[in-house]
ZAMARGU-4260 file (C-alpha; in steps of 0.2 Angstrom, whole numbers, plus 5000, padded with zeros to 4 digits):
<rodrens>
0) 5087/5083/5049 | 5078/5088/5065 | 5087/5073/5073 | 5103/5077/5069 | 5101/5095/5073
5) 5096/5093/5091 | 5102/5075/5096 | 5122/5078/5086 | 5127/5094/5080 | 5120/5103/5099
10) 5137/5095/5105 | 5149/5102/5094 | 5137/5117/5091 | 5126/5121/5101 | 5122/5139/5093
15) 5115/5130/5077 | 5102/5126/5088 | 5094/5142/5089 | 5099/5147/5071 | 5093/5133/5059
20) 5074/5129/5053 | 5065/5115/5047 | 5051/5119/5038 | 5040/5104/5029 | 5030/5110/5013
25) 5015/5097/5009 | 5003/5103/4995 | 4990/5093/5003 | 4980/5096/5017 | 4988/5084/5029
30) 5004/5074/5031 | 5004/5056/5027 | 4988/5058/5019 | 4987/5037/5015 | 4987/5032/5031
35) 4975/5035/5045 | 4970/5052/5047 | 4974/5050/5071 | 4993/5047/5063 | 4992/5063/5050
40) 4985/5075/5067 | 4999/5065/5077 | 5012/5068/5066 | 5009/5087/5065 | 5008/5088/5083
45) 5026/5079/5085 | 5035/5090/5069 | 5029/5106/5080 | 5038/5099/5098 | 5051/5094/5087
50) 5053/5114/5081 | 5047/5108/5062 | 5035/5121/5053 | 5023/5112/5044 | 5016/5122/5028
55) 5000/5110/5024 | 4991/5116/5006 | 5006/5126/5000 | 5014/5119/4983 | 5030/5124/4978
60) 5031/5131/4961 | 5051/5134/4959 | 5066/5131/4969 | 5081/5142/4966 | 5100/5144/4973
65) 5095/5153/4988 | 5073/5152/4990 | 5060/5141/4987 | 5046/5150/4977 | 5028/5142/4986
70) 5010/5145/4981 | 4997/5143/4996 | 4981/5136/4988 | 4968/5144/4983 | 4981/5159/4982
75) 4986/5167/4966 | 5000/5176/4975 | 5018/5169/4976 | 5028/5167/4990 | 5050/5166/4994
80) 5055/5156/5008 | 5073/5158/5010 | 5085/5141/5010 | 5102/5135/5012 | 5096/5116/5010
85) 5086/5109/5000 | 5078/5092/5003 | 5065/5085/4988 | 5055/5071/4992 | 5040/5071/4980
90) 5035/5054/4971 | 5046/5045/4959 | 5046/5045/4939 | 5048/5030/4926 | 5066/5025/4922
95) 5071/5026/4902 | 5071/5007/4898 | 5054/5007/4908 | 5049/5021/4897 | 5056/5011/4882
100) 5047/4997/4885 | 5030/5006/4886 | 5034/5015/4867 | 5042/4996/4861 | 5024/4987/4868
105) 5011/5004/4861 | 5005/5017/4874 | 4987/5012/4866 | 4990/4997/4877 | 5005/5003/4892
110) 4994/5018/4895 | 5002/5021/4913 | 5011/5036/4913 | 5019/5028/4931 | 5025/5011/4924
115) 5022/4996/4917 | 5005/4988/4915 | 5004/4971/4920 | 4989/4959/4922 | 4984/4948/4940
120) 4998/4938/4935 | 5010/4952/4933 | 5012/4947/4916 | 5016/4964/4906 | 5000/4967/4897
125) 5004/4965/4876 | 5022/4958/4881 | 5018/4939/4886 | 5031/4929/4895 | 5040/4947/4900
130) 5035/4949/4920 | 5037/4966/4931 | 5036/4969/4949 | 5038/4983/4961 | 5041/5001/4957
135) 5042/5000/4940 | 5028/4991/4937 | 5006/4993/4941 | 4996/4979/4942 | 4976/4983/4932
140) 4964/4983/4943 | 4946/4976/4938 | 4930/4987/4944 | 4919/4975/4954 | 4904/4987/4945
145) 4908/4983/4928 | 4902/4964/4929 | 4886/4968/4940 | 4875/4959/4929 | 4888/4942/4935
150) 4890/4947/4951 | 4872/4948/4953 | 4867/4932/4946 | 4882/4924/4957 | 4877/4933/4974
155) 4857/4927/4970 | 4861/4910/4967 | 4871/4911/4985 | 4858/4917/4993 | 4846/4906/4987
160) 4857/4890/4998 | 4853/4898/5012 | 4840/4896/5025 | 4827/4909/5034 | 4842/4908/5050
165) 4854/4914/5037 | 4848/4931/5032 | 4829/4933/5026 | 4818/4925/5017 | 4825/4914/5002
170) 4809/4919/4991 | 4813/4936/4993 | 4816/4944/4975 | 4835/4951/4977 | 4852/4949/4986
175) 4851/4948/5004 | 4864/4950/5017 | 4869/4935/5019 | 4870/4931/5000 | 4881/4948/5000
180) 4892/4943/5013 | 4896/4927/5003 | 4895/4937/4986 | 4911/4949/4994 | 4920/4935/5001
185) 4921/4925/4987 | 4925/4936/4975 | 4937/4946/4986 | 4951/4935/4977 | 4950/4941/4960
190) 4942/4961/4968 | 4952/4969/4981 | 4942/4981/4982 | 4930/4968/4990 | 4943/4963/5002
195) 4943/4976/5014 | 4922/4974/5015 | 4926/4955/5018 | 4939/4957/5031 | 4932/4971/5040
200) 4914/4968/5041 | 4909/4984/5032 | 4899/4973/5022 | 4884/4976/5033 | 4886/4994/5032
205) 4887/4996/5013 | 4874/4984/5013 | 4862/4996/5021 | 4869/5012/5013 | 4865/5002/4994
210) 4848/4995/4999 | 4836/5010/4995 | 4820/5007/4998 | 4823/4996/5015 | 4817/4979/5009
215) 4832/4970/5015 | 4837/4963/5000 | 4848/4972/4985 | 4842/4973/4969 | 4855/4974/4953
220) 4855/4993/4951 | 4858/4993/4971 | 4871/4981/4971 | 4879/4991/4957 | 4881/5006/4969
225) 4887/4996/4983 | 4900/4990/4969 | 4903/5008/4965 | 4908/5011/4983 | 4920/4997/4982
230) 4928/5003/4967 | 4933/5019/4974 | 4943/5010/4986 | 4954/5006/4970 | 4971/5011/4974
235) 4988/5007/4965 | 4998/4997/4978 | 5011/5009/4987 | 5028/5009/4981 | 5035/4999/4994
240) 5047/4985/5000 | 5032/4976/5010 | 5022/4975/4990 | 5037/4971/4981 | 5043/4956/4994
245) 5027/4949/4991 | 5026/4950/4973 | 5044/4941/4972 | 5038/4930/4982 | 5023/4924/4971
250) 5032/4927/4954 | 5047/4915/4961 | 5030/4902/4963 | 5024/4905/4944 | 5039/4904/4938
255) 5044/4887/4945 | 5028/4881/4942 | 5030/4885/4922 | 5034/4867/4914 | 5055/4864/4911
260) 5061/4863/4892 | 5064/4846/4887 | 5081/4851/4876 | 5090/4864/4890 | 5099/4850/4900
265) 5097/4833/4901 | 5084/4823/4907 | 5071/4837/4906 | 5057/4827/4905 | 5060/4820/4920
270) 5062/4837/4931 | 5046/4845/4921 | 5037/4828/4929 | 5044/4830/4948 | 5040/4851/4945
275) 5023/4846/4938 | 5020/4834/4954 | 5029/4845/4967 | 5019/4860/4963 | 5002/4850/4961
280) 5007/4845/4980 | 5011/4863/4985 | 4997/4873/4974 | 4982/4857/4975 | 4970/4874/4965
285) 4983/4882/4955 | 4992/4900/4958 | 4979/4913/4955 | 4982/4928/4953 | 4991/4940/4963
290) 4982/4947/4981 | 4990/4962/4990 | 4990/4955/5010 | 4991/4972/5019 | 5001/4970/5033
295) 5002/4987/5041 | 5011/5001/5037 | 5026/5008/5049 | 5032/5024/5046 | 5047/5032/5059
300) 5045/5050/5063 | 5061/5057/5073 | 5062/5061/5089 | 5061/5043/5095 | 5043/5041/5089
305) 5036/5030/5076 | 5017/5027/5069 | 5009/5009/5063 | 4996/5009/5052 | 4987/4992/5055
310) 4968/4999/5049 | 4960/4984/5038 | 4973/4972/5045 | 4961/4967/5057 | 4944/4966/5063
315) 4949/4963/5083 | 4963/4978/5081 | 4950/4989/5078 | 4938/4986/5090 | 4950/4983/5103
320) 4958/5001/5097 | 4974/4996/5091 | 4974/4997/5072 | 4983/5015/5074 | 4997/5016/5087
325) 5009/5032/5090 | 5023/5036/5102 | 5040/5029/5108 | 5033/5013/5113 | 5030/5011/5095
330) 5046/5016/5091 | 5053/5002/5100 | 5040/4991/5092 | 5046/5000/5076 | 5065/4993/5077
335) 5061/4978/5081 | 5052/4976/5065 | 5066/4983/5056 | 5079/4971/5065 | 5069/4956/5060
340) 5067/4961/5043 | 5088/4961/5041 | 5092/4945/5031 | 5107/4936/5039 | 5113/4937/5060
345) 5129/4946/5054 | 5116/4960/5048 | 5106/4959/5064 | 5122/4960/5074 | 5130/4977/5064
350) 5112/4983/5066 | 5109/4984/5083 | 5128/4987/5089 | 5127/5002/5079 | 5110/5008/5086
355) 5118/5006/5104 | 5136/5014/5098 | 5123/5029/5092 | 5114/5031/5108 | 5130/5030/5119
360) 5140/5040/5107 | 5129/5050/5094 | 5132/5049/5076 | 5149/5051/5068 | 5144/5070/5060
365) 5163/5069/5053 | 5156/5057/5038 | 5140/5073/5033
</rodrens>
């Protein structure tokens, strides 16, 4: 809206300029509260040059034919903002059939209120052979704390391979750092939550945080609070194209590795035999379960300025500074992504002519 209020309509007219305003109501106490909090502080600083009132911790409570009726937290009183235009962009709810589903399968087991259940596998949980993916579907996470007792044994008998060079003394009594380095990055496959630990090196930091009585080594019911750390990590995966191209991706594998039925076409036996060497070839350990792989997050702003996301991507971005990035620079960076992500040249090519006709030309405000 601010975009096209100060880069299209100023040309046809100008006085809207000075009569129209943006206001942004956020019930929270920052914007873009999921990513980085610099981006959050960045954003609100670029909505304001931008002439965009941010309302942060104000929830709106009704919207009507001429007002939006807010609350400001912590506030019993209500507040009227007048409106012409109202733009609603709060989260998304469950289509019928998904809600169907959930009623056909029991919501004793599909209790998600936001979708459909499904396991590592995104195989719908209670439904087998029936798969869901993307929006419509949440994948159960597992708490790392709940098997301590395992994990424990599993991160002892790790530690005890390695030498005095390796992280402490192996006749310690407990889990040292080194054995809960290995513990976390083993596991990180089948607990996420343990992934960013892995990838990031907080291990050592939690490490220190859990070990209370500074004897270098983690005890079970330390380890189950360095567990419990993790755990709150746990996030549903964001509603996103970048989550769903990658669960399309791994389901395409599952399902071609599923064996071929010998009576659908002829000579079934044989293509279950070249599937069952092809994907032996391909997958030598199996497919196991589904992992999220984080690539960053990109989110454009107006005005020419974009923000990327890239904290836990990478250890180096992080220490080199770059795991957050802001500005027009990022903008261009922005685009690019965008352009590469089209899926034909023909795409690419109406793409980028119609970001230069826009930049020559302005948009074409006859078609609002």
């Amino acid at each position: 809206l601010a975009d096209l209020l100060h880069e299209d309509l100023k040309r046809s007219f100008p006085s809207l300029r000075n009569e129209v305003r943006i206001k942004l109501i956020e019930a929270t106490e920052s914007v873009l509260s999921m990513m980085d909090k610099r981006i959050s502080e960045y954003t609100v600083e670029h909505f304001k040059h931008e002439k965009i009132e941010v309302l942060l911790n104000m929830a709106v409570k009704e919207v009507r034919a001429k007002e939006v009726i807010v609350q400001a937290k912590g506030s019993q009183k209500l507040e009227s903002l007048p409106c012409s235009v109202v733009v609603w962009a709060t989260g998304i709810k469950s289509r019928p059939l998904i809600e169907g589903l959930r009623q056909a399968i029991g919501l004793g087991v599909q209790n998600n209120f936001r979708g459909l259940l499904t396991d590592g596998n995104l195989e719908v949980i209670g439904a087998p052979g029936v798969y869901a993916l993307g929006d419509c579907a949440t994948i159960a996470q597992k708490r790392a704390s709940g098997a301590v007792s395992t994990l424990y044994e599993e991160g002892v008998s790790l530690r005890r391979r390695t030498s005095l060079a390796d992280g402490g003394d192996p006749r310690a009594k407990g889990l040292t750092l080194e054995g809960f380095r290995q513990l976390v990055t083993v596991r990180a496959a089948d607990y996420p939550q343990l992934e960013f630990m892995a990838k990031s090196g907080a291990f050592e930091e939690e490490f220190r945080k859990a070990d209370r009585n500074r004897d270098g080594v983690l005890n079970e019911e330390e380890l189950r609070l360095a567990l419990e750390q993790a755990d709150r990590r746990l996030k549903v995966l964001p509603a996103t194209a970048q989550v769903a191209a990658q669960e399309g991706k791994y389901l395409a594998r599952r399902l071609n590795a599923l064996p071929a039925a010998g009576n659908i076409e002829t000579g079934g036996k044989w293509i279950e035999r070249l599937r069952s060497v092809w994907t032996r070839i391909i997958l030598p350990d199996g497919l196991r379960p589904f992992a999220y792989s984080h690539l960053g997050s990109l989110v454009f702003l107006g005005g020419e300025s974009a923000s990327i996301d890239l904290t836990g991507v990478d250890a180096l971005l992080s220490k080199f500074g770059l795991d957050v990035l802001t500005g027009h620079g990022t903008f261009l960076l922005w685009r690019s992504f965008y352009l590469s992500e089209m899926f034909s040249t023909r795409t690419k090519l109406l793409l980028a002519f119609d970001w230069i006709r826009v930049r020559l030309f302005g948009r074409d405000i006859s078609r609002y």
